[in-house]
N, C-alpha and C positions, 0 to 999 in steps of 0.2 A: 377701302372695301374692294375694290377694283382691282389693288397688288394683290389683296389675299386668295381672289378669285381666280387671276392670274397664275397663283403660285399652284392652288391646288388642282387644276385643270394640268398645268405640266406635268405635274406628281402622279396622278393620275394615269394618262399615257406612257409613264417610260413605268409604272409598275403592272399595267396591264401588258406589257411586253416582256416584262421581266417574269412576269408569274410563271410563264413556261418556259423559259430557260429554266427556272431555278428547277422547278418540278422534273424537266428533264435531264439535270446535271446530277441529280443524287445518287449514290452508289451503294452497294452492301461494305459492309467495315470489312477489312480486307482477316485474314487468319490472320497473319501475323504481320508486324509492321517491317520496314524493309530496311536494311541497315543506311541504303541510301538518300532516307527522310531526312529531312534537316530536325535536330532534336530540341537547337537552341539557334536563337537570334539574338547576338549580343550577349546581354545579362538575363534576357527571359528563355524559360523553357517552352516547348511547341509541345504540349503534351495531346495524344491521338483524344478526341477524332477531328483535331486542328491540324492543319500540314502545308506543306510548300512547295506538292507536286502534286502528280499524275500516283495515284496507290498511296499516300502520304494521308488522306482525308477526308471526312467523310462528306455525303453531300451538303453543301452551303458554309462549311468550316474551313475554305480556303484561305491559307493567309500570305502576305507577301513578305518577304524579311529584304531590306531596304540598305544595302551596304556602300550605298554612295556618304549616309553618315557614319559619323564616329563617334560613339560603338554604333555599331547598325542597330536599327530600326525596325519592328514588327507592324503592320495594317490588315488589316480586313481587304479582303480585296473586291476589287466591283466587279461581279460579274456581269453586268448589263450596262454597255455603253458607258463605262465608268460611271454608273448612277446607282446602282444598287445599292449598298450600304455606304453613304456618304454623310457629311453635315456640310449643310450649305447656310452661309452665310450672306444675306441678302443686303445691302448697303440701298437702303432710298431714296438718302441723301440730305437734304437739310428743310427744315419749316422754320417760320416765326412763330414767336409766342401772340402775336398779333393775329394771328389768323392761320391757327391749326390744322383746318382742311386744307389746306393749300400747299401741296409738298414738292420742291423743285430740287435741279440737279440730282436727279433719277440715278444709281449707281448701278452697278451688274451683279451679277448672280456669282457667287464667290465658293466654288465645289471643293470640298476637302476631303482624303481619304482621312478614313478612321482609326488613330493612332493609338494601338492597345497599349496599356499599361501593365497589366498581368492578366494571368488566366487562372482560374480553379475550377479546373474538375470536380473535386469534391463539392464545393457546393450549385456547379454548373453556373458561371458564372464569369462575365470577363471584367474588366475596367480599362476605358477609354478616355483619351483626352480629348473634352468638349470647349468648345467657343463660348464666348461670353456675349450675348444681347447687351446694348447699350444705348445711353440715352445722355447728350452731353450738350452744355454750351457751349457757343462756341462766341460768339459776342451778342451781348444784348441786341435784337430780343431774337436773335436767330441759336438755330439746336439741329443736331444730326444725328442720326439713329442707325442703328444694326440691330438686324432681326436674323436671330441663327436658329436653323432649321436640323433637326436628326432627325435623319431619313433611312429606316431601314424596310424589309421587304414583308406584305402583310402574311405572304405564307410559308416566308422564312424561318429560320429558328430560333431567330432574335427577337425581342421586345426589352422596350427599355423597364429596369422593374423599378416598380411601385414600390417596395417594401423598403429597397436598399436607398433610392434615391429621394430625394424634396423639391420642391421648385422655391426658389429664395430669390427674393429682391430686397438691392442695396439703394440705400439713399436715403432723403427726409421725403417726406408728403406724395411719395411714390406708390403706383398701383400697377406691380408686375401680372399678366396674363400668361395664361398658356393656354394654346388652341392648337388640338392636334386630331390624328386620325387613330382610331384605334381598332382591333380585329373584328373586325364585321359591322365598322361604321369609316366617315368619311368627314372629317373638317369636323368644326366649329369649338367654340368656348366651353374649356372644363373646367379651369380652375382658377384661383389669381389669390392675392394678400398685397395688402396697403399697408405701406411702412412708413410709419411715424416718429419724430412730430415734426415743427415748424425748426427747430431751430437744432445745432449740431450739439446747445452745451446738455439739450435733454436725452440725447442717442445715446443709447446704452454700448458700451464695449463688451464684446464676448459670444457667445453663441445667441442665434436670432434670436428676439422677445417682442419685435413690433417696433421697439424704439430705434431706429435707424438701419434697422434690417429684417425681413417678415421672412415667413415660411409657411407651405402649405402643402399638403400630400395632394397626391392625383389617383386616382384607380388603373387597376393592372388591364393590361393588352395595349402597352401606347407601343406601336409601330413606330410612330412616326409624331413629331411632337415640336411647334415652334413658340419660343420662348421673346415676346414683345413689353414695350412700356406703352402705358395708356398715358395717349396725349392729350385726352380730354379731360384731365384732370386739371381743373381752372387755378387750383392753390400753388402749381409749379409755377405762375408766371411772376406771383409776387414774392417769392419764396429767395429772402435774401443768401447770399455764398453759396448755393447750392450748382456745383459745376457739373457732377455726375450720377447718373444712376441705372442700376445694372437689375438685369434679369439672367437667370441661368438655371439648367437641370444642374443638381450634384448629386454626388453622394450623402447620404444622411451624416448628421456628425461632423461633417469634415470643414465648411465653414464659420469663421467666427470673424463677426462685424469690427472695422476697422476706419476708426474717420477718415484716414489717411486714403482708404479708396474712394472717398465720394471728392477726393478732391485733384486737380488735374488736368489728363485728356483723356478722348473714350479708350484710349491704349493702357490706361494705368494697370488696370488687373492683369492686360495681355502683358503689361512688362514684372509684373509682378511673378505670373503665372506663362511662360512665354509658351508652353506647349500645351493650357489649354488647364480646366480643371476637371477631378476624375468623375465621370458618369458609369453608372454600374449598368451592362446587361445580363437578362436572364437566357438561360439557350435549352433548347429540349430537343428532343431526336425525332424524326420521322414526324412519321403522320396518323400513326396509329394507336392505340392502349396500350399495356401492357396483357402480356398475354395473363388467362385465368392461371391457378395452381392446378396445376396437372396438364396443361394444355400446350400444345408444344407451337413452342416460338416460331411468329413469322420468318418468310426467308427476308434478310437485312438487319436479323434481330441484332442490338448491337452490344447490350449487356456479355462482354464474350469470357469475363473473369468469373470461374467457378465459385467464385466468394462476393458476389455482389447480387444487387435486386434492383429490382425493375421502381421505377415510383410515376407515377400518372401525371404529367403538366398540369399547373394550374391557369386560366382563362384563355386554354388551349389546347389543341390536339400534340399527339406526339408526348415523349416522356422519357424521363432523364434515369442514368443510372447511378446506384451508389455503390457502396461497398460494405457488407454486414458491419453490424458493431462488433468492434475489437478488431476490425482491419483497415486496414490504406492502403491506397496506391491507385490506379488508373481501373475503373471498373471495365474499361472500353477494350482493355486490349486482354490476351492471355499471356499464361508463363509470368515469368522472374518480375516482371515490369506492373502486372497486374494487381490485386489485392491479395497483402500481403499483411500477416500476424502483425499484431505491432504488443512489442514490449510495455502494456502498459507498467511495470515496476520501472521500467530505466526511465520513462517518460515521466511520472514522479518525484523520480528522484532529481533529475535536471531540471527540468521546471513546475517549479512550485505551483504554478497557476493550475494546472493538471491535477492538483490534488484531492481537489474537491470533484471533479468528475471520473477520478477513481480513487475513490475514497478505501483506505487501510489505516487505522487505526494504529498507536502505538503501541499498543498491547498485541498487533497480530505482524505475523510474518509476509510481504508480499513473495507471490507465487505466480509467476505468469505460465500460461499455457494455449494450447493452440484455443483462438477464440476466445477468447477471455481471460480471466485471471483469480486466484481464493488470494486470499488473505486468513488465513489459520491463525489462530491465536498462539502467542507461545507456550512451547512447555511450560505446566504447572498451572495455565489458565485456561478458560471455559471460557464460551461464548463465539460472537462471530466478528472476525476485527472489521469486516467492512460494513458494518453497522457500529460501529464503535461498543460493541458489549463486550468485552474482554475484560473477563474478572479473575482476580485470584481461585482457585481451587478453594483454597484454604485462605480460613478470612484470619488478622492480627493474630486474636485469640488461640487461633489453632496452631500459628506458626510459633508464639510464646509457646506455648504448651509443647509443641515438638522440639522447641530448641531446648527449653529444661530439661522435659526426657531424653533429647539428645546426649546434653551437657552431662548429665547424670549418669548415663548408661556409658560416655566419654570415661569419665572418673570411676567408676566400678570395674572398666574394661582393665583400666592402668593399675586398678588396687589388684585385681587376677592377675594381671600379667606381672606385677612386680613380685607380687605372693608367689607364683608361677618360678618365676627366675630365683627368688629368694630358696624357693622349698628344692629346686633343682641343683641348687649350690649344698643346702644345706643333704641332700641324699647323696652330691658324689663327695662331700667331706665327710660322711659317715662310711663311703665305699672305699675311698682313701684309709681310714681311720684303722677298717676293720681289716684291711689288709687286700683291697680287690683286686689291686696291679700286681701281686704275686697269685694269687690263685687263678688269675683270668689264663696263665699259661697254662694250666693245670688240667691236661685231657679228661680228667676220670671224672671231671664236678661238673656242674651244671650251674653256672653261675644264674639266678630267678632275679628279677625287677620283682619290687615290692605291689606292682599293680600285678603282674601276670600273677602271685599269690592272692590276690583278691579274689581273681578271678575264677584261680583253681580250686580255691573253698568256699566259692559263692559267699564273698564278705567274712571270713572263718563263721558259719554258722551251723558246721557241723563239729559237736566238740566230742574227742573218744576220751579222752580222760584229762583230768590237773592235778596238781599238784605243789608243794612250796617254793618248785622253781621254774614254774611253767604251767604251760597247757599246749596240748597236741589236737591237732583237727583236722578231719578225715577233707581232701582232696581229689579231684579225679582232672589227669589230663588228657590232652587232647583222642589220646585212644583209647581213652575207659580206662587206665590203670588205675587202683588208687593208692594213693599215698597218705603217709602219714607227718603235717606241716607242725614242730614246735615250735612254738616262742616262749622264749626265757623270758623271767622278768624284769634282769638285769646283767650287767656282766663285767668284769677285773678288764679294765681300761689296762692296766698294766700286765694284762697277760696275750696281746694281742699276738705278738708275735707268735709265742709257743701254742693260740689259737689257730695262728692260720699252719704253723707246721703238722698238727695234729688232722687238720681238715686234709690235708694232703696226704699224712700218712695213710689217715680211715678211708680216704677215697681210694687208695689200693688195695684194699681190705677186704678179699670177695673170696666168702666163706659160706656153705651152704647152712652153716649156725650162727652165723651173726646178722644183724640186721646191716642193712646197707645202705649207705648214706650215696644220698645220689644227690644232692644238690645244696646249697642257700644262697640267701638272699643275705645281701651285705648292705646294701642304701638305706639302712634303720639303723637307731641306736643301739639295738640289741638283733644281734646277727639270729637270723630263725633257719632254720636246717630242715631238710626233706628227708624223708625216709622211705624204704620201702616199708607197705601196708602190712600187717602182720595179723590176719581175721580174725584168731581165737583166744585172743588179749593174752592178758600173762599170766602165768604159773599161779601167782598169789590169788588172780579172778578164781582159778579153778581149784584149788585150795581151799581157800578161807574164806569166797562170799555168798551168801547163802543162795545166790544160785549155781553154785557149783557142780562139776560135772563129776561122776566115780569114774577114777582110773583104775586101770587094772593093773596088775604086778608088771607086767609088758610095758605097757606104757610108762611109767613110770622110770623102771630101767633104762628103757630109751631115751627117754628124756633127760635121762643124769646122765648116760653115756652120750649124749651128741652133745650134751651143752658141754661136757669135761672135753669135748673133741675144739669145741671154739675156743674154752679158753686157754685148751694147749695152742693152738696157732696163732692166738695172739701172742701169749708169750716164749715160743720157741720158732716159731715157722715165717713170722713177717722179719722182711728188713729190719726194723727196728722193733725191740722189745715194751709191747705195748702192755700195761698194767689198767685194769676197769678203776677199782677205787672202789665198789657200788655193788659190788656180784648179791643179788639177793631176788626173792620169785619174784616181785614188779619186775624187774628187770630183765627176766627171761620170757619172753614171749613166745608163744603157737602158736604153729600155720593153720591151716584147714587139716592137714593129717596128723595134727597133734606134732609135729617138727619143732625144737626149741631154737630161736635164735636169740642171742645175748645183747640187750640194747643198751643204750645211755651208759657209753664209757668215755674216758678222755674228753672228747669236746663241752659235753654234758659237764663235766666236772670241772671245766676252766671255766663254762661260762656261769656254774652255780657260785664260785668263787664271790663274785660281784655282790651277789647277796649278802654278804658277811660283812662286818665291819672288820675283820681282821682275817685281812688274805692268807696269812699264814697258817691257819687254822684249816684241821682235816675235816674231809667233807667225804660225809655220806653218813647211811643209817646204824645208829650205836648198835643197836640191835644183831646186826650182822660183823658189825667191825674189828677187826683184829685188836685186839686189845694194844699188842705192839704199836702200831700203826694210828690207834687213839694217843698213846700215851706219847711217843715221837715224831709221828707225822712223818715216817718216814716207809714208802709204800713200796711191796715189793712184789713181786711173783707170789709169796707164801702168805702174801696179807687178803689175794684174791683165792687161794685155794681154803683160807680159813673159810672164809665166808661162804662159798662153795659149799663147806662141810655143812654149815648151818642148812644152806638150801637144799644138803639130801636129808639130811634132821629132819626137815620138815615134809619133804618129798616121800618118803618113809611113815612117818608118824602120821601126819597130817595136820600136826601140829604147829602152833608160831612157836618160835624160838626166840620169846620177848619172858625176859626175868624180873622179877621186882626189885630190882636196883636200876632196872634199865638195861641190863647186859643180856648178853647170852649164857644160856641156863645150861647148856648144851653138856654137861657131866651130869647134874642134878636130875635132868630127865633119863639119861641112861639108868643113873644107879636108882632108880625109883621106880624105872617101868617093871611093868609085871609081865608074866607070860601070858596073860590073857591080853594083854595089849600086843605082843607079838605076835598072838598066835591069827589077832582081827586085821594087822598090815597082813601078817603072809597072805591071809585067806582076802583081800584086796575090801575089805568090807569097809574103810575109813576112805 
């Protein structure tokens, strides 16, 4: 009772002396740190507001770095007569077990600086190596004790914490105490655990349980804190092999019971542990709150990283700074050094452990960003991946269904495109066939694609007349012209050649009485030809169908006189001597001024050819046909002015020049007609 009285009465005096020192060593955190601060000691870093001068750190954070060892050595440093933050280890020397009050060979007061182990800013917080209390035989029935004292300063910024550290006693049938001061008290008994049992084969191996190692929490604000064994515990004296047993602050967690230390000298642990075992402190700043929101920081505020917050000490004044979520780095200082973004995706990804406190899902993308981080779902999913709900869009069912319709619309693309290629082979071997690589040199024609004829007769749905080797359908192109588009409905495979010389020759053929071929289309089976439009249909419409128009003796005339002008220039005035085969009224058509132009010769006739089973065979209407020209097929100039003759027959009469044999009647009507029929042409009345 006497030592303890002793002990806290000194404690007392050198912290009543110390209190203002400390108060009046603090300083405001400096702007920026100086290049000249020691940053590291050895293996540890000095992170601010820790430091190893003059402007290096803030009040009561001084520390000393110790380069007489190897590697050097970090300490806390004493600011007060080397007494301020120290652990003293008290030796009081030896008792019997015969008579426990009675304690001799008194030892001395044993002052140690405080050797850091590391520091974290972040959670404000250092780790120190601490002494170990003990309690040992030394020969029956004598025992020697060490009582180790941590002593730091009560209006410092240290306290030792309660949360991170335990108080544990090693041995059998032992009852570790702790008796300390705490912030706004002074001495006596807070806490203790008895470690059981009698004997060493009942001590449990592994972290404390009561059977040969005990533990016990303490409450927060310990200053200052010393860790003894009670000697009046009567069962130590008969308590067989029992050599050692230890009292200590630690860290939580970090001791696990070992028979091997109860057995020995009171140095075992110290040779086991030679620089001490780690005790955790708690540190906060200043002496004041944090400031409210909106209210502007004391001068010394030390929070100086634009990305950090203030947080309030707990069972004490003053308060520590952090660093927002989603950043690190030293809340205390500004600039590069300060708090700083942190990747949570690479943090993830390198350490696993990390996963769960930024959780992204497999179904989502990590994304970091200033402050934080998304996790987006991938393409094609829904949901939020850091909640793990990242769903398909599209469930099985949907994705079957698109792959069939895919696969399906795959195979119908390939059925078009080979149809495609197929039908494009088969239109240039019809262009081939029909003769296209000769006529394509050929200025005067207009060579049509079978689509741009679609186009020009809107589907052929306009039809101007048919007949037994065709039909014609009116056309308009691109400048309102119209045209007149036939298609044959078959045609002499074996007359192509003297088809395509005829299309050449007629494409030279520009006669103010013939109709004019301005173009065909060859990429069909049956090659379709273009014509100039001709409005007032042909001769025969105006003739013989009962909406017929009266001509008058004028007209009439003119009409025999300009069409005998065509087809003198086909057969005397073209390069080559061109014969119709066909000369009859279909075949001579009027313009809008009653103008005759002479159509479907030559070409017409090669490609009516096809129609026939026997090529050979002359083509055109009996009705009109030279009888010559019927009977040998052999056509001449004189076979189209026969027939001519027939067309003024009729032109004249008004009459057809169809006989009942089939022939032309064309004597039989002269010698029959009467003068009352002559006299009804002259006077224009038929």
């Amino acid at each position: 009772i006497w030592m303890m009285m002793t002990m806290t009465m000194m404690m007392l005096l050198l912290l009543a002396a110390a209190s203002s020192q400390l108060a009046g060593g603090e300083q405001a955190p400096p702007m920026t740190i100086s290049p000249r601060c020691l940053a590291e000691c050895g293996n540890l870093k000095i992170p601010y507001p820790f430091g190893t001068g003059p402007g290096c750190f803030l009040g009561g954070f001084e520390v000393i770095c110790n380069h007489t060892f190897f590697p050097p050595r970090l300490f806390l440093v004493h600011s007060l007569d080397d007494h301020t933050y120290a652990q003293e280890v008290f030796t009081s020397g030896t008792y019997s077990t015969d008579d426990i009050e009675h304690t001799s060979n008194m030892s001395e007061w044993d002052t140690m600086r405080m050797e850091i182990m590391d520091i974290s800013v972040s959670r404000a917080e250092l780790r120190l190596y601490a002494a170990v209390s003990s309690d040992c035989g030394i020969r029956p029935p004598y025992h020697s004790f060490t009582h180790v004292t941590t002593r730091l300063h009560p209006e410092g910024p240290f306290l030792i914490s309660a949360i991170r550290n335990v108080l544990i006693g090693v041995g059998l049938n032992v009852e570790v105490q702790l008796s300390t001061s705490m912030r706004g008290s002074y001495g006596g008994l807070i806490t203790g655990c008895i470690s059981q049992p009698n004997s060493t084969i009942a001590a449990k191996e592994g972290p404390c349980s009561g059977l040969g190692c005990c533990e016990a929490a303490f409450p927060e604000g310990l200053w200052q804190a010393t860790v003894v064994a009670d000697r009046k515990r009567t069962d130590w004296y008969t308590s067989e092999n029992v050599i050692c047993s230890f009292g200590m602050l630690v860290e939580k967690g970090w001791y696990n019971y070992s028979s091997e230390d109860v057995y020995g000298d009171e140095y075992c642990l110290s040779k086991k542990y030679p620089k001490g075992v780690p005790q955790v402190l708690s540190f906060a700043v200043g002496n004041l709150s944090c400031p409210r929101q909106g209210q502007r920081p004391p001068q010394g505020y030390a929070c100086l990283s634009g990305n950090s917050s203030c947080v309030d000490a707990s069972n004490r004044t003053g308060y520590v700074c952090k660093c927002l979520k989603h950043y690190d780095g030293n809340p205390y200082i500004r600039g590069a050094g300060g708090c700083q973004d942190i990747d949570e995706c690479q943090l993830r990804e390198h350490y696993s452990k990390l996963r769960k406190k930024y959780p992204c899902s497999i179904g989502g993308i990590c994304k970091n960003k200033i402050g934080g981080y998304d996790c987006p779902c991938k393409p094609g999913m829904k949901g939020d991946g850091r909640t793990g709900t990242c769903t398909e869009k599209f469930p099985v069912p949907a994705k079957m269904a698109v792959g069939v319709v895919g696969g399906i619309s795959i195979i119908v693309v390939l059925v078009l495109f080979a149809f495609y290629v197929s039908e494009k082979k088969r239109m240039r071997e019809f262009f081939i066939r029909n003769g296209g690589p000769m006529l394509e040199k050929t200025n005067n024609i207009k060579i049509y694609k079978e689509e741009e004829l679609r186009r020009i007769t809107k589907n052929y749905s306009h039809i101007l007349g048919s007949g037994a080797f065709g039909v014609v359908y009116m056309g308009f192109l691109d400048d309102k012209q119209r045209i007149a588009v036939k298609k044959s409905k078959n045609t002499d495979k074996t007359q192509i050649d003297q088809f395509t010389n005829e299309v050449i020759i007629q494409s030279r053929v520009i006669h103010k009485n013939i109709v004019r071929l301005m173009g065909c289309c060859l990429e069909v089976d049956v090659p379709i030809l273009v014509y100039e439009f001709v409005a007032n249909g042909s001769l025969e419409d105006l003739l013989h169908d009962k909406h017929r128009v009266p001509l008058t003796i004028d007209q009439r005339l003119a009409i025999a006189a300009e069409s005998a002008e065509g087809l003198a220039y086909m057969h005397a005035k073209t390069s080559t001597n061109i014969q119709h085969g066909d000369v009859k009224p279909a075949n001579i058509l009027l313009d809008d001024n009653f103008m005759p132009k002479i159509s479907d010769f030559g070409i017409s006739r090669l490609i009516a050819r096809g129609n026939d089973e026997h090529s050979e065979e002359v083509i055109g209407d009996n009705n009109y046909m030279d009888p010559v020209y019927r009977e040998t097929g052999l056509l001449t100039n004189k076979s189209d002015v026969y027939s001519f003759g027939l067309v003024l027959y009729e032109l004249i009469t008004g009459t057809k020049a169809i006989g009942g044999d089939n022939c032309g009647y064309t004597i039989y009507h002269l010698g029959t007609y009467t003068k009352e029929n002559r006299a009804n042409v002259t006077s224009g009345r038929r």
